[in-house]
N, C-alpha and C positions, 0 to 999 in steps of 0.2 A: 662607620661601625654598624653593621646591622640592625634590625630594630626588633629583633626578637634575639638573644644570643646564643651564637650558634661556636660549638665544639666540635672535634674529630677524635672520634674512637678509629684506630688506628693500628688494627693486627699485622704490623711489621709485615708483610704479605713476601715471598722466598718465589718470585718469578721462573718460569724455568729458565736454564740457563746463566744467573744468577747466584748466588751467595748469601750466607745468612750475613754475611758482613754488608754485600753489596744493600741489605735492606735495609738495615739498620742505620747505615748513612743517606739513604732515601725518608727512611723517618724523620730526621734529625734537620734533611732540608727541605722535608715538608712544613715541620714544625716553626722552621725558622721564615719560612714564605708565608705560613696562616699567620703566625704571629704581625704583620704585615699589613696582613689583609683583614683582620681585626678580629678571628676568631678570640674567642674565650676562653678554651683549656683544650688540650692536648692528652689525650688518655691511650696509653701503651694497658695490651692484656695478660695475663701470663697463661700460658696452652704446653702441654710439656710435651714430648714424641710425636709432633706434628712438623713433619720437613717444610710444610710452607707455612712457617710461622715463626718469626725468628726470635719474639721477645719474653721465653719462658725465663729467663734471668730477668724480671719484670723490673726490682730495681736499680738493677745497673743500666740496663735498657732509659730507663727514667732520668739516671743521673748524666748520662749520654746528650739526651735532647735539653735537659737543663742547659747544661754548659751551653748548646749551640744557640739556646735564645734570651733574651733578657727580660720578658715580662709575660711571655704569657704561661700561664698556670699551667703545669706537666705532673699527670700524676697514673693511676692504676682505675682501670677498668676492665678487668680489677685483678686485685690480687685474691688468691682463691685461700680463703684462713684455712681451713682442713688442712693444707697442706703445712703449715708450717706452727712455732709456738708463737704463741703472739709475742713474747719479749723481743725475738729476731725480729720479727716487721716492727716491732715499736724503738728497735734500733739502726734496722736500716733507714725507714724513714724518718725516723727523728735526726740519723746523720744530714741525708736528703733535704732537711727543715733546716740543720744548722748550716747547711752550703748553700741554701737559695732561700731565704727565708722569705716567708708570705705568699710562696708561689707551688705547694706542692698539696696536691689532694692524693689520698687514699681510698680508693672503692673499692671495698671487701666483699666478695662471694664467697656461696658453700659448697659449691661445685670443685670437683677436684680437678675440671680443663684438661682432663685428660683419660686415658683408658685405665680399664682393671690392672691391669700388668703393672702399666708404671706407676700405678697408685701404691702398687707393692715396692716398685722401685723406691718411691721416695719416702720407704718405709713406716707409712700414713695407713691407720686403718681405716677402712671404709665407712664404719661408723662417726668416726672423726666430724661429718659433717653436723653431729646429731648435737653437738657440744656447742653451735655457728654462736649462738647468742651470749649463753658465756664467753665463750674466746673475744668476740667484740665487746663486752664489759669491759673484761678485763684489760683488752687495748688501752678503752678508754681511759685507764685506769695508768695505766702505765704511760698516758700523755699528759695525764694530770700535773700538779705541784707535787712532790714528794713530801711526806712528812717523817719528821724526823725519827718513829721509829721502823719506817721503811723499811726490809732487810732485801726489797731486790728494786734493782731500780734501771729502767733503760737510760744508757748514754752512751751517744745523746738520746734524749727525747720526752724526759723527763718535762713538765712545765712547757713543753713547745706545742701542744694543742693543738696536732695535727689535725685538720678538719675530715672526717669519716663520712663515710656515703654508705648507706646501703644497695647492692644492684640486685638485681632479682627478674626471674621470666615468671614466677607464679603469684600467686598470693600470699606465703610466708611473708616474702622479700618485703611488702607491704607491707605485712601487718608488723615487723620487728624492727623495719624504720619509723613509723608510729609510735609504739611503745615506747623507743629511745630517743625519738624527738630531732631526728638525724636525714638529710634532703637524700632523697630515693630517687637514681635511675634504673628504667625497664628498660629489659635488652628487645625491645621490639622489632630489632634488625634483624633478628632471627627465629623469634618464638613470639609471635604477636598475639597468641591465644587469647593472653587472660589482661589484656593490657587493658581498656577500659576500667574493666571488673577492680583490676588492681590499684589504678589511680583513685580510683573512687573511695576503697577501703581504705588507703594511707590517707585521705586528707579526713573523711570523717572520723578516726579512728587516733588522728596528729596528737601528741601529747610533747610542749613546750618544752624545751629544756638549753642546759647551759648553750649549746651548740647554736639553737636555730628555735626562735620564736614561731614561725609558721611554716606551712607543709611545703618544700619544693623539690619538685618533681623534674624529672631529666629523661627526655623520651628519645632512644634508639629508633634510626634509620637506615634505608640506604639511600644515597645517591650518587648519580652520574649525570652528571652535564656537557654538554659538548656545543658546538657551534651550530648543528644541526641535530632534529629528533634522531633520523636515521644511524648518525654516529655515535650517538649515546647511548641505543639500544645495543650497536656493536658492541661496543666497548661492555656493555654490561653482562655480554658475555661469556667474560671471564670470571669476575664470581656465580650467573648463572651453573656453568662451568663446576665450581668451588662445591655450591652446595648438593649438583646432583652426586657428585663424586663421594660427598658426607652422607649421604643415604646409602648408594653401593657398598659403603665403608673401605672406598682406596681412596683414603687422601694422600695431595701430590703436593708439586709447587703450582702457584699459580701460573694458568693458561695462558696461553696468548686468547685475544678473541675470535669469534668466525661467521662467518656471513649468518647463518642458519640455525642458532639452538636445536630447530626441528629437529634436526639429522642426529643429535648428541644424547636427547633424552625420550625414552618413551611418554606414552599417556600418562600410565600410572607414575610416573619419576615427575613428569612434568607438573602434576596435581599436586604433589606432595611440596614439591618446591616452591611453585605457585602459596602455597599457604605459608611457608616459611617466610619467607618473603613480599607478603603482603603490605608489607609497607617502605615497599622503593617505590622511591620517582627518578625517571630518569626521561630526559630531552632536553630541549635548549634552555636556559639561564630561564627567561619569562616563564617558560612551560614547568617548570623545576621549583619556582619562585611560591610561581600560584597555589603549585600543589600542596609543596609546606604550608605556606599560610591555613591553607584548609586543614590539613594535618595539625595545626598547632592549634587552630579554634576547635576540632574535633576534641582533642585531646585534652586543652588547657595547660599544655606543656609549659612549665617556667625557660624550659632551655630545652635546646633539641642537639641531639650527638651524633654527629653523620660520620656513615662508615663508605669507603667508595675501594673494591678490591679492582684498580684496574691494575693492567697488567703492563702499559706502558707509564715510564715514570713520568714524563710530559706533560702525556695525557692527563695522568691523575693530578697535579699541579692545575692542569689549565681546568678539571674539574671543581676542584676546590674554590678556584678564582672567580670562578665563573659564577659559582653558586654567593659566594661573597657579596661578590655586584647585583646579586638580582634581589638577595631577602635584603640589601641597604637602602633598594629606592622605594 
């Protein structure tokens, strides 16, 4: 088992050439090898009109990699509340709690994971995000015990106590996990701005509550491990890849990898991504190992949540393994 514990945030990644189906049964045996290898929890995100992204049905997606594994914790990173009422998540999930009980978490964002257009799609106003802290009350509220003169009540989900996360790239996300007394991961895999700044304001800021006695904090990563530096850098290609394509604004399926970034992104693309990404590690198991550990003393991270978009499914297995074996010795 590792000795700091370590999770996989996990955006179902849609390879070219590939299937949304094809990915989601690579999540399901990725989930069932980490479990294995001693990961912690298993986090599916929901992203809506994004072709290489295949788990915007986040909690089916969820009940999917349940079924395929027996103990390790399967939940949302996250599910985005704007989009929906809280009694549907406090009923899907609370089904999800009544099928696998003790192994499902819920990470709630205020992000809609998706564009203007389809924010209109899924007939969600944009304001909707302004309500986040209500909406997760009232979650909590609807995981509670029921009392009897109740008149709405999720079921299941009722008394099943789902445990609730806050995720967050800025300082809101912090300060509303605080308030509510509820363990806070930053998506520092992609937005590392305010991540010191932020850990710092939830733990001074932590207020006790039914859920969680003290402040715990879940910090966003990337990585890629390989047998050699050189192939780790390759391979990191393909989300390199990923995110310059998110600044262009054409997102695709994921890439294969290629000898050169150079030749893929200009100066200015390469600056911007570079910052986005300021905290991947990527080389061999030891090289990978080190860099976490520094990373977690940096941080004071209670758990750390690694994302890896490779583009071969092997590969990203033997990434995962790899990295396993190195934070365990």
């Amino acid at each position: 088992m590792p000795n700091i514990p370590l999770s996989i945030l996990d955006l179902a990644p849609v390879p070219e050439g590939a299937t949304p189906g094809d990915a989601l049964r690579r999540s399901r045996d990725l989930a069932a090898h980490a479990e294995r290898w001693g990961y912690n929890r298993f986090w599916l995100a929901e992203h809506h009109n994004m072709i290489g992204i295949a788990s915007a049905a986040t909690s089916v997606a969820i009940g999917y990699v349940l079924g395929g594994t027996s103990h390790i914790r399967v939940g949302s990173g996250g599910v985005m509340l704007p989009n929906h009422a809280p009694l549907i998540i406090a009923e899907q999930f609370g089904t999800l709690e009544a099928l696998y009980p003790g192994r499902v978490d819920l990470g709630l964002g205020r992000a809609p994971g998706t564009d203007g257009f389809t924010l209109r799609a899924l007939r969600r106003s944009p304001e909707a995000a302004e309500t986040f802290p209500r909406d997760v009350m009232e979650l909590q509220a609807l995981f509670a015990e029921a009392g009897p003169e109740q008149r709405v009540r999720a079921v299941p989900g009722a008394g099943l106590k789902v445990p609730l996360w806050i995720l967050g790239s800025s300082l809101f996300g912090a300060q509303l996990a605080a308030m509510l007394g509820l363990p806070f991961a930053f998506a520092s895999h992609f937005a590392p701005e305010h991540l010191l700044e932020a850990l710092a304001i939830y733990r001074e800021r932590f207020e006790p509550s039914e859920q969680l006695d003290r402040p715990y904090a879940m910090v966003g990563c990337n990585v890629v491990a390989a047998d050699t530096t050189l192939e780790a850098r390759r391979l990191f290609t393909s989300a390199q890849q990923s995110f310059v394509n998110l600044v262009r604004g054409t997102r695709g399926r994921l890439r294969p990898p290629i000898d050169d970034i150079e030749t893929y992104w200009t100066p200015p693309e390469k600056a911007h991504v570079s910052r986005m990404m300021s905290c991947a590690f990527v080389g061999t198991g030891p090289e990978v190992g080190e860099q976490l550990r520094s990373f977690q003393a940096e941080t004071g991270a209670d758990e750390l949540i690694v994302a890896a978009a490779i583009y071969d499914h092997a590969a990203r297995l033997r990434s995962y393994e790899t990295l396993a074996q190195a934070m365990a010795q």
